[in-house]
N, C-alpha and C positions, 0 to 999 in steps of 0.2 A: 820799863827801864829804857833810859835814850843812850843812843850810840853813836859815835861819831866817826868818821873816817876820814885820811889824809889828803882826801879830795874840799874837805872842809878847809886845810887850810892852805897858806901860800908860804909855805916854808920849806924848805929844801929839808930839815932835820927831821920834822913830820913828816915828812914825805916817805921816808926809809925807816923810820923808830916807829910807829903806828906798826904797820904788816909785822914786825918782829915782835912785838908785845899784844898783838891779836892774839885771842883765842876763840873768836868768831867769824865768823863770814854770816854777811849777810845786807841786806839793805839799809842806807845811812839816815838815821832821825832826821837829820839836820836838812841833810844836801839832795837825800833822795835816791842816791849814786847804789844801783842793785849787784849785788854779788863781791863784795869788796871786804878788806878785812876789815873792822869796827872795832873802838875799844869802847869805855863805860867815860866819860869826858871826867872824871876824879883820878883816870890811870895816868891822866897831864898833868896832873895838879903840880909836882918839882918841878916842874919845864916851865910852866907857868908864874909861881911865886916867887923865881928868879928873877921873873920880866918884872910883874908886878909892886917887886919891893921899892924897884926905883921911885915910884909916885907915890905922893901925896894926898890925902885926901882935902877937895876944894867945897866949899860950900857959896864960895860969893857965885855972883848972876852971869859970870863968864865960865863956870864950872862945869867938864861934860864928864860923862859916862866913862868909867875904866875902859870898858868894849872901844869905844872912838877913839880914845889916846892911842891904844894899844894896836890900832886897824891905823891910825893917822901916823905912827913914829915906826912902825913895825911891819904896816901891809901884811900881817899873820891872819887874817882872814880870809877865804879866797871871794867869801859871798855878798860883804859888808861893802 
């Protein structure tokens, strides 16, 4: 199972909503970050499909990855 932790992203909301919806401690799949609170990356899923809904799906030859929009309009990544 992967786990992710508020050190993964660059969001002030995440930063404080993560440790309150932890029910782990432990070390972060993603970031690495030891002894920290972790959630399951599906416990962000409404935080997320908020952001999400706004785009589109692109398929022409200028089309990128939801993950770049979302790190390029958002900076919600800390690692990307």
């Amino acid at each position: 199972m992967l786990y992710c932790c508020a050190n993964c992203f660059g969001d002030s909301f995440l930063d404080s909503h993560i440790p309150k919806i932890s029910k782990q401690i432990g070390t972060c799949s993603f970031c690495s970050v030891t002894n920290t609170a972790l959630v399951k990356p599906m416990e962000l899923l409404d935080y997320f499909q908020s952001v999400c809904s706004i785009y589109t799906e692109d398929t022409g030859v200028e089309a990128k990855f939801l993950v770049t929009w979302l790190q390029e309009d958002w900076q919600i990544f800390a690692s990307l």
